[in-house]
C-alpha positions in Angstrom: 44.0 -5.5 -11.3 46.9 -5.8 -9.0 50.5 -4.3 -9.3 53.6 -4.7 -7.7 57.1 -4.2 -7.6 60.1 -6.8 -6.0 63.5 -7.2 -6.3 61.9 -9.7 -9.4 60.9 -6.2 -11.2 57.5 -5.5 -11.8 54.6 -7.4 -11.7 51.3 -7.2 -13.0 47.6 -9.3 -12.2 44.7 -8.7 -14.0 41.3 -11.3 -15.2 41.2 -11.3 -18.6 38.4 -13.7 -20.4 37.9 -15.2 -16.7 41.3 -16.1 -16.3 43.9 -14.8 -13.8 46.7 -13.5 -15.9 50.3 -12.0 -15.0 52.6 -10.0 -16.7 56.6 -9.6 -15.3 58.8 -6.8 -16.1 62.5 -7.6 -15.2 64.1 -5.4 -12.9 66.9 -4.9 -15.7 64.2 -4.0 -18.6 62.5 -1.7 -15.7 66.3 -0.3 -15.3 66.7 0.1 -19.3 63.0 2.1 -18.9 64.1 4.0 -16.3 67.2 5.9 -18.8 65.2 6.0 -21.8 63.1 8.2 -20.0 65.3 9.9 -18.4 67.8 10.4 -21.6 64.5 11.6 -23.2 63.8 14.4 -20.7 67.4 15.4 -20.0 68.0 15.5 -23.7 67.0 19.2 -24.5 68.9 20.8 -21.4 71.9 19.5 -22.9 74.3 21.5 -24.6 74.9 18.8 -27.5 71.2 19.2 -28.6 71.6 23.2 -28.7 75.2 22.8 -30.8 73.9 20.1 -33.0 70.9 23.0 -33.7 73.2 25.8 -34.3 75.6 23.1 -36.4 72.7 23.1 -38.8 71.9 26.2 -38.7 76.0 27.7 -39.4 76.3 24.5 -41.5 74.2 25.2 -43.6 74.3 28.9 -44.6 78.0 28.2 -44.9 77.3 25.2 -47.1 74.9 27.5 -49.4 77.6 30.2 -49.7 79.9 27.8 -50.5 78.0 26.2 -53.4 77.0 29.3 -55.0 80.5 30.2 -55.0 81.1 26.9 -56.5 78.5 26.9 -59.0 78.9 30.7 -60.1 82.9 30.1 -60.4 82.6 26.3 -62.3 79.9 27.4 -64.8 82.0 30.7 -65.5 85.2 28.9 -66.1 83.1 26.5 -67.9 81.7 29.4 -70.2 84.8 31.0 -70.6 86.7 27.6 -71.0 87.9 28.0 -74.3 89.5 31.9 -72.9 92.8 31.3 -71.0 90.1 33.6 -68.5 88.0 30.1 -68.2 91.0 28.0 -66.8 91.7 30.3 -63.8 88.0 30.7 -63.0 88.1 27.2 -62.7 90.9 26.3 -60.7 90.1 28.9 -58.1 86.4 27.2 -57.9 89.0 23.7 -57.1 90.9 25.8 -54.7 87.7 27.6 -53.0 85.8 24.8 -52.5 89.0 23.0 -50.4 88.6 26.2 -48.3 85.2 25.8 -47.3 85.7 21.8 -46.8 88.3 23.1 -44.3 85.8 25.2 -42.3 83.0 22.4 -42.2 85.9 20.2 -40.7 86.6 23.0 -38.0 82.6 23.4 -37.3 82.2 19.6 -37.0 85.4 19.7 -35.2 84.0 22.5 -32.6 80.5 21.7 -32.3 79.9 18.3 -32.9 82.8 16.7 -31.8 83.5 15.2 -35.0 87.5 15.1 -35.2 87.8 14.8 -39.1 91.9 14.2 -40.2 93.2 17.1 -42.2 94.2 16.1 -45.7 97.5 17.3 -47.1 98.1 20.6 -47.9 98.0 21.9 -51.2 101.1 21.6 -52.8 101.2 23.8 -56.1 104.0 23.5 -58.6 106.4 26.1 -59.8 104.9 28.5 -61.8 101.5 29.9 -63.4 100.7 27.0 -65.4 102.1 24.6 -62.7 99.4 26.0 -60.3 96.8 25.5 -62.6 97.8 21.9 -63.0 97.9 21.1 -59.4 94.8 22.8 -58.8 92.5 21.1 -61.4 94.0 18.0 -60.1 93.1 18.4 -56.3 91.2 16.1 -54.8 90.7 17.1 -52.0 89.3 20.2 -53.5 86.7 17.9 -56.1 85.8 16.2 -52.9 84.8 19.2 -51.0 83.1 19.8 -54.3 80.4 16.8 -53.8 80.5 17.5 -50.3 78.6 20.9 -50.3 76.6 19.8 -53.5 75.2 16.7 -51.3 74.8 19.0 -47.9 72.4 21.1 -49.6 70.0 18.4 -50.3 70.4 17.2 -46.7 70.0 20.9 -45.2 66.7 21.2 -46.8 65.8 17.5 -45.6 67.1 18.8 -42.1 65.2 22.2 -42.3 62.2 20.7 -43.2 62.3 17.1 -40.3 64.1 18.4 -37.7 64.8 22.3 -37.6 61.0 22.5 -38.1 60.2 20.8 -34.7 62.4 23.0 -32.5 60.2 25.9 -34.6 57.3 24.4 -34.1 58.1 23.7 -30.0 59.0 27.4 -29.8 55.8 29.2 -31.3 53.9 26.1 -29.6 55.3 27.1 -26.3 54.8 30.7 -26.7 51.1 30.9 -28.0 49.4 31.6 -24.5 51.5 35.0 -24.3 51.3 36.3 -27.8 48.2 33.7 -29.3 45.5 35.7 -27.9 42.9 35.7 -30.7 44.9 33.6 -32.6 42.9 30.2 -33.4 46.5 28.3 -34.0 49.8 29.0 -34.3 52.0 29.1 -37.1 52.5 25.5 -38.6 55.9 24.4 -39.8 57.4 21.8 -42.0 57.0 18.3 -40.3 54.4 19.6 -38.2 52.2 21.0 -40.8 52.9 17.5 -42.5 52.5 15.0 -39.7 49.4 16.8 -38.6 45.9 17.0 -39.4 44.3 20.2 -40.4 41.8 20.4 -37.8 44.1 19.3 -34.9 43.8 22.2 -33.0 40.3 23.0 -33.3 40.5 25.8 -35.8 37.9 28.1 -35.1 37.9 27.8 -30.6 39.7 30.1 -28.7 40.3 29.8 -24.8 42.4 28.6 -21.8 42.1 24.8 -22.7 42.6 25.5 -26.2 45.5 27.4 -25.3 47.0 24.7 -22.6 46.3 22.1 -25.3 48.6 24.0 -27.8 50.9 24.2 -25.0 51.4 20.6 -24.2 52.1 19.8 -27.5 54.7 22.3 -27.5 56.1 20.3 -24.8 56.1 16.9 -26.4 57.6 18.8 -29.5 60.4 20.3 -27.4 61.4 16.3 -25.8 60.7 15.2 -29.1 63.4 17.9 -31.4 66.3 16.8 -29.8 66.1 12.8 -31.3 65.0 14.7 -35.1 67.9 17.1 -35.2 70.1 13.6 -33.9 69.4 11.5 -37.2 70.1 14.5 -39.8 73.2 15.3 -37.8 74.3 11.3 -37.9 73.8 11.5 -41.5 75.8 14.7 -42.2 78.6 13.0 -40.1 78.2 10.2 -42.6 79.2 12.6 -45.4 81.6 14.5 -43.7 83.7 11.1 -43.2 82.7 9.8 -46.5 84.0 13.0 -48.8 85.7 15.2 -45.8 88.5 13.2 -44.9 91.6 12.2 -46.3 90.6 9.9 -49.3 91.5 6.3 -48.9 94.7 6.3 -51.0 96.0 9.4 -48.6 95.3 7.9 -45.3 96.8 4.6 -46.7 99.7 6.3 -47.4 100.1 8.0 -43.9 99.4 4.5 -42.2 102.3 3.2 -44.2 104.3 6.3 -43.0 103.5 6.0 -39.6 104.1 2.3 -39.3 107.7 2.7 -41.1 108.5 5.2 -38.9 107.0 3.2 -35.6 108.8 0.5 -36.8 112.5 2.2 -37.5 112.2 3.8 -33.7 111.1 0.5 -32.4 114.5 -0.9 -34.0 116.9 1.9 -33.1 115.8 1.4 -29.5 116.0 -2.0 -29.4 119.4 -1.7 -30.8 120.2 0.9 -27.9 118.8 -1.5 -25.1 121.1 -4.4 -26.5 124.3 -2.6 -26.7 123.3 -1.4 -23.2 122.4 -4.2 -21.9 126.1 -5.8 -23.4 127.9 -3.0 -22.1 126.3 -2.6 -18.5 126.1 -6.3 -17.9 127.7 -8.9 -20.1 130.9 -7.1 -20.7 130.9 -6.2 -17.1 131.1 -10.1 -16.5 133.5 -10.5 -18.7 136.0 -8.3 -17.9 135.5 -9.1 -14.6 135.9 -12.7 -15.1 139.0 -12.4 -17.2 140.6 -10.0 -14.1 140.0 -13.2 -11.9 141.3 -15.4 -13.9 144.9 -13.1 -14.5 145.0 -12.6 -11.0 144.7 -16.9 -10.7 146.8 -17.0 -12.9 149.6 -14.3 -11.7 149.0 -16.8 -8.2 150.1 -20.1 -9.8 153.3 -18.8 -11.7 154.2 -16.9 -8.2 157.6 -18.2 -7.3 157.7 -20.3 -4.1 154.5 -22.3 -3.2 151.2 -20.4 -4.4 148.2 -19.8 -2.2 145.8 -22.8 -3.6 142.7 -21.7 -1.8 143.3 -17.9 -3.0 143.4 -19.4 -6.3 140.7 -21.2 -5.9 138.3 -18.4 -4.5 139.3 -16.6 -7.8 138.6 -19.5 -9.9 135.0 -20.1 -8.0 134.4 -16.2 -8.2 135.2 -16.3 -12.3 133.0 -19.0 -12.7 130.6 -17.5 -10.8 130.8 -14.6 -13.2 131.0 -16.6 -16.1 127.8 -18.7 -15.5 125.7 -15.0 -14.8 127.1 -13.9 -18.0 125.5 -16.5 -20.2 122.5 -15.7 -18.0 122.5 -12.6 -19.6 123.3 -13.3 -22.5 120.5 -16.2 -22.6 118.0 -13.7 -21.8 119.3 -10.6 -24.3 118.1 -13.3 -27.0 115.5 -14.7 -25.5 114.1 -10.8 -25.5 115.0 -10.2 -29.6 113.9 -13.8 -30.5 112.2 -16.4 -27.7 113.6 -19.6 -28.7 110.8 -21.6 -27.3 109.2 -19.7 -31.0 111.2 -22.4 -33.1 108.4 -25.0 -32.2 105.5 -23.0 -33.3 103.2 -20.0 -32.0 100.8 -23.1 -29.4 104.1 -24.3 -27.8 105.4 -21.0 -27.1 102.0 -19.4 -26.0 101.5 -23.2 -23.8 105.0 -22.0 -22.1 103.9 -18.7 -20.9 100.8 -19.9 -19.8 102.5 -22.6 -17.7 104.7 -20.2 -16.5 102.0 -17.0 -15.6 101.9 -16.3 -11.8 98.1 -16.9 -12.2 96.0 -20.0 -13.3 95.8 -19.3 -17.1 93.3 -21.5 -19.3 95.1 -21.8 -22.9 93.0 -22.1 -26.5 94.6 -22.5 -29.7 93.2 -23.1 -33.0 95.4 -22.7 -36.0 95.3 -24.4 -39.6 98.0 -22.2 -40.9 101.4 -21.4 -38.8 101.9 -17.7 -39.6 105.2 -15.7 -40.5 108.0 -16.1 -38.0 107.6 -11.6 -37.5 103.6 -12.1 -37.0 104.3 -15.3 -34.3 107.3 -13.0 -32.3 104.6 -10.0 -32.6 101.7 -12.6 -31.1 104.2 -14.0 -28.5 105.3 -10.7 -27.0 101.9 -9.3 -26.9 100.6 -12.7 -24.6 103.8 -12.3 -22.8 103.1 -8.4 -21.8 99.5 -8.5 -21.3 100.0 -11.7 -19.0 102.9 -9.5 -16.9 100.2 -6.7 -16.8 97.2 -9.0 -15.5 99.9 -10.6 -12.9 100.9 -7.0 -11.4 97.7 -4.6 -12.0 94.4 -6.4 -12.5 94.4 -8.4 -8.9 92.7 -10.9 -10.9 92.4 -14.3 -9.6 92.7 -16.5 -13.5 93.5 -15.6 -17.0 92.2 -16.8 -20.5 94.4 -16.8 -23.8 92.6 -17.2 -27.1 94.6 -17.6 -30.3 92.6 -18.4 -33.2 92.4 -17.7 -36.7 89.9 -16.9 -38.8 90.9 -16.9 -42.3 93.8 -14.8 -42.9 93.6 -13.5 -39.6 94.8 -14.3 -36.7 93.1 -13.1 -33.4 94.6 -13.3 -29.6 92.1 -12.6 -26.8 93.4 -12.4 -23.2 90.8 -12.3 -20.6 90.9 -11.6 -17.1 88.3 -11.3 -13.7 90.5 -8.6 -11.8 89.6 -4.8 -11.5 89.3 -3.9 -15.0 89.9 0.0 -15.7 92.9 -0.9 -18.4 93.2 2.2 -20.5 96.3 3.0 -23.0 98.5 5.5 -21.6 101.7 7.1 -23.2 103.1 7.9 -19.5 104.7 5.8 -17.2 102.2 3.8 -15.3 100.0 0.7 -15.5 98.8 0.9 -18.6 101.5 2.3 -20.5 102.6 -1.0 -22.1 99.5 -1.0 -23.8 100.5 1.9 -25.9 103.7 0.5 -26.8 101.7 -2.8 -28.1 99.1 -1.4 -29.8 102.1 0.3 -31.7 103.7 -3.0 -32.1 100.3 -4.3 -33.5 99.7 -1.4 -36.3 102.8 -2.3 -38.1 101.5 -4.5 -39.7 98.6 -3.3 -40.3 96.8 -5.6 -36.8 94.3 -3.4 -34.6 94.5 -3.7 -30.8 90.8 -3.5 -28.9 90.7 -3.0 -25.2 86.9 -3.5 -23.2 88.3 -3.0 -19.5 85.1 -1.6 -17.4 85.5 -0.6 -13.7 85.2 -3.6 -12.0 86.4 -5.9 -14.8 86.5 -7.8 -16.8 88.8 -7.0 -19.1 89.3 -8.0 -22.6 92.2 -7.5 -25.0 91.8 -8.3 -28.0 94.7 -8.8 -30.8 94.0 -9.1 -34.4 97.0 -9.6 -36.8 97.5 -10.9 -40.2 98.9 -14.0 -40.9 101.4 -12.9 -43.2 103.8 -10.2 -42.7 
């Protein structure tokens, strides 16, 4: 057998059956190796792996507190239900249970990095009988409620797959300093399972037995991190699933947030036009219609008037008057291109002809879409084209509109420097905030894959009906 490695990857010779054979390892699979094993033994010294352990641990005595003050509370009410006793007892089991959702959000929050949305707060109505109401009726609180009856299940799952393998590591990794006359150590959930009575050679005693027992305590220890991953990835499952705001709620605040976004997004446009009319236009014109009174003032001059002053105030207001309607053209072009009353593919073939870089142009549209989602499409290939031109040092652009059903998707791709990230300062990247707000109006998402050292990809997706 003969082995070696070149910039090819790895390469192995060997007879098999009287044949020469060869097997080739890529240098990128050697690479993907290479952090597997090294995400493997780095994975216990980190501190997720130790808070996603004590997560479980916090997690889920607070989870059993919680349901026994759940249980105790609902069955009492539900005992006493036909007392006026009953009712309370059972409102305040609604009420408790939303307070204990709230601290599972703050530990997931803390230690997991799990940044679950608040849902609204409890508003109660006037009045004994009105807080009852709103109570019983909280969903929030009934969803907290199946929460911590469906985390107990999974804390005993947890306990017994994952929390059972750190135990195991530990008393694995301690038996040479307090196993001495001990023929194993103590066996554990999973381990007890997985195992098979005999593995470690009940009835021997010794160094080897002891380093044996210790290098499985090893394996155990690389081995806990990846258990204690999967219960946690499933308890993040739930805590999305009944900890968040509930569908209807976060529909609601999207509305909200959009309506608002939108109203701001209007009252500043309206701002920058009668700016822009006051500063510049009107400017021209006032200044245009000064010429022209002077010119005129000139030509009704007693005696013989100055022709060539005249005529410098004429050039000089018409001058004036031809930069006005460049204003003025551009002011509309900025509310509503007109190059949009042909169609979405005309208007983005325009900018593409026009980009300061070679841009490559694909459009495939059955449908035209709304005149708001083709002015929201045009603007976006219009600012993430300016952005390529000034901050990607990219040599050639790609626009992609196509639509896939009732969707209509932009991609914009470039070859420069990449590192694109959404910012709400003033720099680079700040436009990108302002059209990923743009996009969420109506209800589009705005995806942004920008590595260091490009590419970068924008994509756009945007309904076709607004």
């Amino acid at each position: 057998m003969q082995t070696g490695i070149d910039d090819s990857g790895a390469r192995v010779q060997f007879r098999l059956g009287g044949k020469e054979r060869v097997i080739v390892v890529s240098e990128a699979r050697l690479e993907r190796g290479r952090r597997l094993v090294r995400a493997i033994l780095h994975e216990p010294f980190r501190h997720r792996a130790w808070r996603e352990l004590l997560y479980l641990v916090v997690g889920g005595v607070l989870a059993g507190l919680g349901l026994t003050f759940v249980v105790v509370t609902l069955f009492a009410g539900i005992g006493l239900f036909i007392t006026f006793i009953g009712v309370i007892m059972m409102a305040a089991s609604v009420r408790g249970a939303r307070g204990f959702g709230r601290y599972h959000r703050s530990l997931a929050r803390s230690l997991i990095d799990e940044d679950i949305a608040e849902p609204d707060p409890f508003i109660s109505k006037p009045g004994l009988f009105g807080w009852l109401q709103s109570a019983l009726r909280d969903r929030t609180g009934w969803r907290s409620m199946g929460y911590l009856a469906l985390k107990i299940p999974l804390v005993i799952v947890g306990i017994w797959f994952a929390l059972s393998v750190w135990i195991s590591a530990f008393f694995c990794l301690t038996y040479p300093f307090w196993g001495r006359g001990n023929a194993r150590p103590t066996e554990f959930g999973l381990f007890r399972n997985l195992f098979p009575p005999g593995y470690f050679s009940v009835g021997t005693s010794g160094f080897f037995h002891g380093l044996f027992i210790f290098i499985t305590g090893l394996l155990l220890f690389f081995v806990a991190p990846w258990t204690m991953r999967l219960i946690i990835y499933l308890d993040r499952q739930l805590v999305r699933l009944l900890l968040s705001p509930d569908p209807l709620t976060a529909r609601l605040r999207s509305l909200e947030q959009a309506r608002t976004q939108t109203v701001d997004a209007s009252a500043a446009t309206l701002r920058r036009i009668e700016r822009d009319l006051h500063d510049g236009t009107q400017a021209h014109l006032v200044a245009l219609a000064m010429r022209l009174g002077q010119a005129k003032e000139k030509l009704v001059e007693s005696g013989e008037p100055d022709l060539d002053q005249v005529r410098r105030l004429v050039d000089d207001a018409h001058r004036g008057a031809k930069e006005a309607i460049v204003e003025l053209r551009d002011l509309a072009r900025g509310i509503h291109p007109p190059v949009l009353d042909t169609g979405l593919e005309g208007a983005l073939s325009t900018l593409a002809a026009r980009s300061t870089l070679p841009s490559e142009l694909t459009v495939d549209l059955r449908d035209r879409p709304t005149a708001a989602i083709e002015a929201i499409a045009y603007f976006c290939v219009a600012e993430l084209l300016a952005n390529v031109a000034q901050h990607a040092q990219a040599s050639r652009a790609a626009v992609a509109c196509i639509q896939h059903g009732q969707w209509l998707r932009l991609v914009v791709r470039d070859d420069g420097r990449g590192g694109a990230r959404p910012s709400a300062f003033g720099s680079s990247s700040s436009g990108l905030t302002g059209l990923t707000d743009r996009v969420r109006t109506v209800d589009g998402r705005l995806d942004i894959t920008s590595p260091p050292g490009g590419p970068t990809v924008v994509t756009v997706d945007l309904p076709m009906q607004a």
